[in-house]
N, C-alpha and C positions, 0 to 999 in steps of 0.2 A: 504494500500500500504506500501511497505520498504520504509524505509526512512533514511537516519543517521544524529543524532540530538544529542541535548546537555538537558541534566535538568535540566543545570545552567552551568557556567561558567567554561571550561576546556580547559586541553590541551589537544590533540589528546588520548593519551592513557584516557581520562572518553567519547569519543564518543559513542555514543552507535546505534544499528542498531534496530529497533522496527515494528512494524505497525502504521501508523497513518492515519488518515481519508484522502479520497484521497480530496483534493482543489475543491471548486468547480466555477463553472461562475457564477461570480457576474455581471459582467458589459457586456454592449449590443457587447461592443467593445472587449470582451476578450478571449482569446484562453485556451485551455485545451489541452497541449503536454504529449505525451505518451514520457519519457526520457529512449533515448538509453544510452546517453552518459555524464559524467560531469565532468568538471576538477578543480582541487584547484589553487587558486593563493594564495599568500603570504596572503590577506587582510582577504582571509575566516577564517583562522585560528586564523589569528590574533583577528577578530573580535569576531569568536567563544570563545577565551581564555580572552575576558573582556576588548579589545582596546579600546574602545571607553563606556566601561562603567563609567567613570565621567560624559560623555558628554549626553546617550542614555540610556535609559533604556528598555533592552528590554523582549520582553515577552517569553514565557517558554511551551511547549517544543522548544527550538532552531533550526532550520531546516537549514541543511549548505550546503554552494554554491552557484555561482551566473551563473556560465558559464554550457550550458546545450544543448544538441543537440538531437534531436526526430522527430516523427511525428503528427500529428496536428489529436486528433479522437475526438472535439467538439467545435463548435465555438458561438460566441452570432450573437444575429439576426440582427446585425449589422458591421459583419465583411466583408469585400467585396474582400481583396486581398489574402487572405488564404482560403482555401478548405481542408477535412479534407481528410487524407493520405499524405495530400503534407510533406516532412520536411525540416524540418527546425532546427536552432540554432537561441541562444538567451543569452545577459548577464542578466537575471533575475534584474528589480530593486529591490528596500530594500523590499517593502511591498510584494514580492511575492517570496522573497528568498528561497531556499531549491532544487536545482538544482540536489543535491546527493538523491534523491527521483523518485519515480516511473513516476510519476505523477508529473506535475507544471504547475501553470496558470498563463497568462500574456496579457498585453493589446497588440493586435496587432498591434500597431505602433512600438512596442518596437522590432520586431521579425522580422529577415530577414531569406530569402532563405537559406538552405544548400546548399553551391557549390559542383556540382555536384561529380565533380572529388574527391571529399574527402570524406572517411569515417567519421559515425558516430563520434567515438574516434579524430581522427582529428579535424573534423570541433567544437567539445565541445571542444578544447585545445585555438578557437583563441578571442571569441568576446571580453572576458574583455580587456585582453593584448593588441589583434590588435588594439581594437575600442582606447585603454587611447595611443596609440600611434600615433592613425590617428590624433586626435581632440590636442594635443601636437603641433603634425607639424604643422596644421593650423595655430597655434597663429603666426607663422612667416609667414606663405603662402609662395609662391613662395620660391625655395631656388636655382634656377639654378647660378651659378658659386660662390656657398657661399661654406662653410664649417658648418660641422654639427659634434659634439662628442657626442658620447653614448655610458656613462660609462657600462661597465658588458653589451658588445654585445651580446652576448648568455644568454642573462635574460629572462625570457619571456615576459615580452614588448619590452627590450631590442633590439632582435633578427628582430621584426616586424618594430622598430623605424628605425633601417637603413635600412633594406630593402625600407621601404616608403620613408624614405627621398633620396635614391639612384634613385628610378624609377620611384616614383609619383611625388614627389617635386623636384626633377630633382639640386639635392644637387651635386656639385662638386668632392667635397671632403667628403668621410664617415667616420671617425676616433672613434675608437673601442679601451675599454678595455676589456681584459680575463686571465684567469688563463694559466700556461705553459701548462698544457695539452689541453685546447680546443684550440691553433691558430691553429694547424692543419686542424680542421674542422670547421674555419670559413670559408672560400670559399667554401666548399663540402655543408656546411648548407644553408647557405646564398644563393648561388649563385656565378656565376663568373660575375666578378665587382661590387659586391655590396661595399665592401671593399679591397683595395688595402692591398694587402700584407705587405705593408711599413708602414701602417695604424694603425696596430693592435699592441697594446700597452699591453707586460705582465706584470702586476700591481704587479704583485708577487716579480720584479724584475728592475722595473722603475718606479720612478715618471710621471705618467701626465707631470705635469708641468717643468720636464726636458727634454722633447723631443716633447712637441707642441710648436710649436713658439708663443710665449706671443703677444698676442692683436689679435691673427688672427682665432678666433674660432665666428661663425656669431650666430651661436645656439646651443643651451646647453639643452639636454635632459634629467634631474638631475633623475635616478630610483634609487638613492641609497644614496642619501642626502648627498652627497659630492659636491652641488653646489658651496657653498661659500669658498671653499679650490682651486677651480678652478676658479676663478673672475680673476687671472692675466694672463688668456686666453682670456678673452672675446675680442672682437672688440671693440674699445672705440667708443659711439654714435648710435651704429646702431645694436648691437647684443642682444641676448634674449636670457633668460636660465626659463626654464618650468618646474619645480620638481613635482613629485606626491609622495615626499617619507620625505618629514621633516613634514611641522604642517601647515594648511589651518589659515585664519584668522578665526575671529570668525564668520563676516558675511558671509564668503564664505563656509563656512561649514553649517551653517545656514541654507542656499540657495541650500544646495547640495544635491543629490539624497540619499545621507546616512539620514536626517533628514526626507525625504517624507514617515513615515509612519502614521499605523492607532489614534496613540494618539497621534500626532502632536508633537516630541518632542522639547521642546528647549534649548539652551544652557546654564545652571545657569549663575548667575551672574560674581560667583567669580571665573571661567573657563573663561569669556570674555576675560580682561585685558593680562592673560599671552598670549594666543592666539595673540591675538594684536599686543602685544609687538613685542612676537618673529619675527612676519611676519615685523613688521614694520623693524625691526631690516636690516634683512636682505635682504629687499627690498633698504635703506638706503647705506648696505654695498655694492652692487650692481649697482646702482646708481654713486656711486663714484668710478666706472673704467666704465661707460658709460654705462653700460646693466643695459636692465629691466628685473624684477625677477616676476616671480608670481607661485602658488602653486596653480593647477589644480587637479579637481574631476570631475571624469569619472560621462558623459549623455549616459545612454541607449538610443540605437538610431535602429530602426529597418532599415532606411534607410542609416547610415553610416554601417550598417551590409550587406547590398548588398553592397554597393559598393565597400567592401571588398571583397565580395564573386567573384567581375569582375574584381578585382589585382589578386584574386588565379586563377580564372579561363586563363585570359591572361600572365599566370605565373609571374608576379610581383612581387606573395607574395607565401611565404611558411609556412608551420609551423615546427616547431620540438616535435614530442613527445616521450617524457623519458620513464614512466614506464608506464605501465596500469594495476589498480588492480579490480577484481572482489568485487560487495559491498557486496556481499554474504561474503565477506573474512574478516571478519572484522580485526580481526588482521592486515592484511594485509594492510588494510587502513589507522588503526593506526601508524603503522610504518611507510607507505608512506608520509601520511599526518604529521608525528614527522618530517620527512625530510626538509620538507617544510618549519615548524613553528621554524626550527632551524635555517633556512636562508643557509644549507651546502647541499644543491638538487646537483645533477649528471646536466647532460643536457637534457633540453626539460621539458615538459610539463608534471604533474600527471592531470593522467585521471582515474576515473572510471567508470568501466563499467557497466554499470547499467541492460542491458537487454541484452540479443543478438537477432543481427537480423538474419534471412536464412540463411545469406551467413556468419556471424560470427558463 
């Protein structure tokens, strides 16, 4: 099968596009997707480019991506709620990573329904993003008559955090940073009300922190590691700020789905302490204007993946997709994927397309 993989640690321009054997079912519980569709998020790149190599050691050829959408042509003889043809998407965890590939396998717990209403290339642009935005708002639950910020609205978690916090968690208040040229198309994106026009903050040209009113922010959805430059927003006593973009502790990284693969890996010694530190740090600095801080690492969840799939279908929720490139392209991909790994993407989602189907 194609595949696009690494044979050692690169930036996008050393990706390369190959044959590699296609995955096969190991477990009673595990699925074998035919992949239409796969999209990058900032963490593939990153991780493809050696992020986490102090911490992980990983094995070789590299197989990249996590978000993948297709159809289901083999299952173990113990899967009960997928049937093959049905499709479906899925955020691939660590050990079966490689989404940008023909072929992927994954336990069926992990793998929810395609909503209907959405294409392949869509429906592969939402599980990481949506799913690390769904399990975020949780940690506060309920957000009805509160106030919620999230920094870089148009992110791709970003974009899904306030929609959810607007219509699931039933958030009062949605306050949004973006660049001067996307306010236009945060309501066209979004939706109408998901964020008030008065809401949307251009960073390019204000501070935050000169135009939210200080102490009145109930949660803080940190995707860009500017939590603790914002602490003199928080709520004293009662507010919460979730980053998934500065440094996990050590045990929480430990414990995270990035660590669950085949050679068990664990964190050195001399990686523990700073890990630590930092978090303690800024848990500390947090603490002292009343919020709790903590740094969250996205659970594959095949059932927080439907129930996403029943915010898009009851329109809820949307996605934005940016570019779509052919993997046959490679070039193409490189450059996409250089977008990406520079942090300077347009708006929406990189997708590649992997197969097409009839109607593509």
């Amino acid at each position: 099968m194609l595949s696009l993989h690494i044979s050692s640690y690169s930036t996008p321009s050393g990706y390369k596009l190959s044959e590699l054997p296609i995955p096969k079912i190991r477990g009673d519980t595990d699925v074998l997707i035919k992949v239409f569709a796969a999209s990058i998020n900032p963490i593939d790149v990153k991780r493809a480019g050696g992020a986490l190599k102090p911490v992980v050691k990983d094995s070789f050829p590299y197989r990249i991506g996590y978000d993948a959408a297709g159809v289901v042509t083999e299952i173990g003889k113990n899967v009960s709620r997928l049937k093959v043809g049905v499709a479906v998407y899925v955020r691939l965890p660590e050990i079966n990573r490689g989404s940008c590939s023909e072929y992927v396998t994954c336990s069926e717990e992990q793998i929810g329904l395609k909503p209907p209403s959405m294409s392949f290339e869509e429906a592969a642009s939402v599980p990481l993003a949506a799913m690390t935005a769904l399990q975020a708002l949780r940690k506060y639950g309920d957000l009805t008559g509160k106030t919620v910020f999230v920094p870089a609205g148009l992110s791709g978690t970003g974009l899904f955090a306030c929609q959810l916090a607007k219509h699931v968690f039933r958030a009062s208040k949605v306050i949004c940073t973006v660049s001067t040229s996307k306010i236009p198309q945060v309501k066209e994106l979004l939706g109408e009300g998901t964020v008030d026009q008065k809401q949307v903050i251009d960073y390019t040209k204000s501070d935050p922190r000169d135009v939210i009113e200080k102490g009145s922010v109930d949660f803080l959805f940190d995707t860009v590691g500017l939590a603790m430059q914002y602490l003199c927003l928080m709520k004293p006593k009662s507010s919460r700020i979730v980053s998934v973009s500065t440094t996990p502790s050590a045990n929480v990284l430990q414990n995270s789905s990035l660590m669950r693969m085949a050679h068990n890996p664990t964190i050195p010694p001399y990686v523990r302490p700073a890990l630590d530190i930092m978090d303690y740090i800024r848990k500390f600095r947090a603490g002292r204007y009343g919020a709790e801080y903590e740094y969250m690492i996205l659970e594959s969840s095949g059932k927080d993946l439907d129930e996403l799939r029943g915010y898009v279908e009851d329109g809820r929720l949307r996605t934005v997709v940016g570019t779509i490139v052919e993997i046959q392209d490679l070039e193409a991909v490189q450059r996409a994927c250089q977008v990406v790994y520079d942090g300077k993407g347009g708006l929406g989602k990189l997708v590649i397309r992997v197969a097409r189907t009839e109607s593509s």
